[in-house]
GUZANU-266851 format. One record per residue (C-alpha): x negated, y negated, z negated; residue in three letters. Coordinates in steps of 0.1 Angstrom, whole numbers, padded with zeros to 4 digits, always signed. Example, Ala and Ser with C-alpha at 12.3 -4.5 7.8 and 13.67 -1.06 7.14 Angstrom:
GUZANU-266851
-0123+0045-0078ala;-0137+0011-0071ser;
***
This chain:
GUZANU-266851
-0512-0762-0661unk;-0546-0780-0669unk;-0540-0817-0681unk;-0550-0843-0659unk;-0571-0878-0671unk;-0588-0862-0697unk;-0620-0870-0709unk;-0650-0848-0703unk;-0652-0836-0740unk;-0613-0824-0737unk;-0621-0801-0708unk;-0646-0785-0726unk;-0620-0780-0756unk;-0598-0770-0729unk;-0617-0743-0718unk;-0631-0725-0753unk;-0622-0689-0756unk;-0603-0694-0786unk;-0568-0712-0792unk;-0566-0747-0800unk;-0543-0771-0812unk;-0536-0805-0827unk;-0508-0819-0843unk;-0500-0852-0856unk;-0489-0864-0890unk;-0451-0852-0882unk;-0464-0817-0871unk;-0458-0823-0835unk;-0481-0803-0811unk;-0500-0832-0791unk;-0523-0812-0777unk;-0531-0773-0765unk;-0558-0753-0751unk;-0558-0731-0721unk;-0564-0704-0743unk;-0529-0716-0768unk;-0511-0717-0736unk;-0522-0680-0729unk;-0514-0673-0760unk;-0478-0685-0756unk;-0474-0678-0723unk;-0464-0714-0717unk;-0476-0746-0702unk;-0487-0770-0718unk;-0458-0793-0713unk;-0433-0769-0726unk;-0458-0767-0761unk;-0468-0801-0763unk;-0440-0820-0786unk;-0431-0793-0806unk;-0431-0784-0843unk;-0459-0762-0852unk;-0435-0745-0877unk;-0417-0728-0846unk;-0438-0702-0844unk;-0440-0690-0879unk;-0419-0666-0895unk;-0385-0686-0911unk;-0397-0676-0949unk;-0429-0692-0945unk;-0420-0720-0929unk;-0409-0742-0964unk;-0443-0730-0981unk;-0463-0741-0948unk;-0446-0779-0947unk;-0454-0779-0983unk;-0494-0773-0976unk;-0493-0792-0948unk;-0483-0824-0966unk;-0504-0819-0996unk;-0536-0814-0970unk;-0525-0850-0960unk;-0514-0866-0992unk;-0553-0853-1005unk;-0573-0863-0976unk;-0595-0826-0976unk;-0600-0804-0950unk;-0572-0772-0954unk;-0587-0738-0965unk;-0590-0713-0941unk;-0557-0689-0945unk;-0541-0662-0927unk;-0505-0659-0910unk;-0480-0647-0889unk;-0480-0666-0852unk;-0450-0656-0826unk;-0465-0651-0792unk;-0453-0640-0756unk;-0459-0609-0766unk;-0425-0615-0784unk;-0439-0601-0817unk;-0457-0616-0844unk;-0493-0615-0845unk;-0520-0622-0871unk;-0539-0654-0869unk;-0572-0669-0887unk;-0564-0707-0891unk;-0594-0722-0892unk;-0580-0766-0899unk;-0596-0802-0900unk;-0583-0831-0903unk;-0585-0858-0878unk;-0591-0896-0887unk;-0594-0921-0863unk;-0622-0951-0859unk;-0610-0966-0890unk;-0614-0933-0912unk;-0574-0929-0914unk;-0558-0896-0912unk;-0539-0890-0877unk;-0534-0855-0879unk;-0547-0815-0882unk;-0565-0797-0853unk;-0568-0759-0856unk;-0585-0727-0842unk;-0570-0699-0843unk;-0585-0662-0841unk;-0560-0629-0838unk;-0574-0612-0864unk;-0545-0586-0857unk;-0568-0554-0849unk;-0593-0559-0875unk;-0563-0565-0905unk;-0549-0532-0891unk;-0582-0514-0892unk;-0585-0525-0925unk;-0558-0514-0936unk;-0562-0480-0918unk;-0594-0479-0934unk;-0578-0486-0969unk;-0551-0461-0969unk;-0577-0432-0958unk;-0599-0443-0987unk;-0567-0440-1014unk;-0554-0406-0998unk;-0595-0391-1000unk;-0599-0405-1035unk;-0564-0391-1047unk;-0577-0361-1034unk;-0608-0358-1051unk;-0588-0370-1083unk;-0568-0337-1081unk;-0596-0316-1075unk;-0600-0294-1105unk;-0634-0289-1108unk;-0659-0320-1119unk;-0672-0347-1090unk;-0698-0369-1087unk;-0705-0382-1052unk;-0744-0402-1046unk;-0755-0423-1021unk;-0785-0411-0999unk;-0807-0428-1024unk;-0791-0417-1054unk;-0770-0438-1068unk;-0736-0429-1083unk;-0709-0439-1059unk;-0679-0415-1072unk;-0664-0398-1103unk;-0632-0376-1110unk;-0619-0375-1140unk;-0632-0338-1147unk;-0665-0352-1144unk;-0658-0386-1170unk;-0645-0357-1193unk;-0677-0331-1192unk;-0703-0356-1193unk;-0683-0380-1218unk;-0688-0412-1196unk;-0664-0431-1182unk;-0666-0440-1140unk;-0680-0477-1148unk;-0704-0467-1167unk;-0718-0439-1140unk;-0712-0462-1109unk;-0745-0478-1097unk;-0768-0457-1117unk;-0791-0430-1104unk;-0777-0398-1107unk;-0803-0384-1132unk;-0788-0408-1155unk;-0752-0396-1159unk;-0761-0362-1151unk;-0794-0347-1167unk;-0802-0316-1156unk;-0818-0300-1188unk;-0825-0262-1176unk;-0819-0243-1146unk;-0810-0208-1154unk;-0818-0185-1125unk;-0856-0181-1132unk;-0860-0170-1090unk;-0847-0204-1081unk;-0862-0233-1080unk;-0853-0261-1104unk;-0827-0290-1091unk;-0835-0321-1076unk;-0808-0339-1064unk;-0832-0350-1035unk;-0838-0318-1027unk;-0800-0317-1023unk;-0804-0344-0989unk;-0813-0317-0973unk;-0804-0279-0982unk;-0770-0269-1004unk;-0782-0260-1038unk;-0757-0234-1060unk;-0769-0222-1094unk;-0760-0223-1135unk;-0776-0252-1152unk;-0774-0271-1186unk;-0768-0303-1188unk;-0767-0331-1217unk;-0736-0354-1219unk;-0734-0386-1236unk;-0724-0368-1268unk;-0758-0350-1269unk;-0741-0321-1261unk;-0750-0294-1241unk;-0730-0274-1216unk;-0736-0246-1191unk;-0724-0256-1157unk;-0721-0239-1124unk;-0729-0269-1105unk;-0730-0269-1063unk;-0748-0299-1048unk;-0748-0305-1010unk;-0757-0333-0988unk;-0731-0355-0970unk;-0736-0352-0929unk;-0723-0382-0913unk;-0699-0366-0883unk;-0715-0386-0854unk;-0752-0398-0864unk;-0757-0365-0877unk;-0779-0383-0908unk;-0774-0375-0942unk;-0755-0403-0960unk;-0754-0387-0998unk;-0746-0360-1016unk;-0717-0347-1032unk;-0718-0326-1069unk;-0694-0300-1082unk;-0695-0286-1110unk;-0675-0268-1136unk;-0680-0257-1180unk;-0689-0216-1173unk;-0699-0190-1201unk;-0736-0194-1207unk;-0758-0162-1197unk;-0760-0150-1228unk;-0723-0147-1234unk;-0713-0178-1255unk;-0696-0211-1244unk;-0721-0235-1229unk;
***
């Protein structure tokens, strides 16, 4: 129900798109949004007067009051934090607190008013997002052959540890830098092919024995396999991804 008497300003409050609440210095709700009440699935009057702590999950409750009264005993403006509201959906959801303090005429401290955006969807994206990045990465891990994986300009992105071991430089040190860097590409063996340019490799696969130098000045023969990364639904090339492995050289001795 929408509250009667109020001042212009409040009906505007009233009707923002996001939840809305103030509390006083006790942590009694003294007012709620529409958008709270929807929230809830309450009226106002059955939200108004109650303990904000209600709706948070019993074991963060004590750690809550604790922040709450430190915000007060301080006189600054709460950080912006993350947790756990229970709704009508009878579950709990994910909120973005976003808290002031109020002070009245005299500059005194009368309470907290805070926004609140479910941030729900987007934390379990994230973490969707998360766990397919650790499964690929663990996959490329165990892959036995050496790694490397550019961006579309060049730039190291990814390593396995096949590829710190043949070219004798750890990830951090590869991460960031252009791929001629880490990887030098001292001679390409097949004298019908043409030589390798990773740029080249944006936009054909390229396959072939090659030498490389490592960071030990060493050289090695490589069969290395470079092909560019198609994103699935643009269709444009985001990067390209290396293989390679230590092969015989041509002329029959370890490269």
């Amino acid at each position: 129900m929408k509250p009667a008497n109020q001042p212009f300003g409040r009906h505007i409050v009233w009707r923002l798109p996001v939840a809305y609440v103030e509390s006083d210095l006790g942590g009694k709700l003294t007012f709620v949004n529409e958008a709270a009440c929807t929230m809830q699935g309450q009226a106002v009057e059955e939200l108004v007067g109650r303990d904000i702590w209600e709706f948070l999950p019993h074991d963060e409750v004590a750690g809550s009051q604790e922040e709450f009264a430190k915000a007060l005993r301080c006189g600054e403006d709460p950080a912006v934090i993350r947790r756990p509201i229970f709704g009508r959906s009878g579950h709990f959801r994910n909120y973005e607190l976003h808290r002031r303090l109020m002070r009245d005429d005299d500059g005194r401290i009368v309470g907290i008013c805070m926004a609140l955006f479910d941030v729900s969807e987007a934390e379990h994206a994230h973490w969707e997002a998360s766990q397919a990045k650790n499964w690929l990465e663990c996959v490329v891990h165990a892959i036995p052959k050496a790694v490397m994986v550019t961006d579309a300009l060049g730039f190291v992105r990814y390593v396995n540890p096949v590829a710190e071991e043949l070219t004798c430089r750890k990830e951090p040190e590869m991460t960031g830098r252009q791929v001629e860097k880490c990887l030098p590409i001292l001679r390409t063996h097949c004298a019908m092919q043409a030589p390798l340019s990773f740029r080249m490799a944006l936009h054909e696969p390229w396959s072939g024995l090659v030498d490389i130098g490592n960071a030990e000045n060493e050289t090695l023969t490589v069969h290395l396999s470079a092909s560019p990364i198609l994103d699935k639904e643009s269709g444009h090339t985001s990067g390209v991804v290396i293989l390679f492995e230590r092969v015989e050289s041509p002329c029959g001795t370890a490269g």
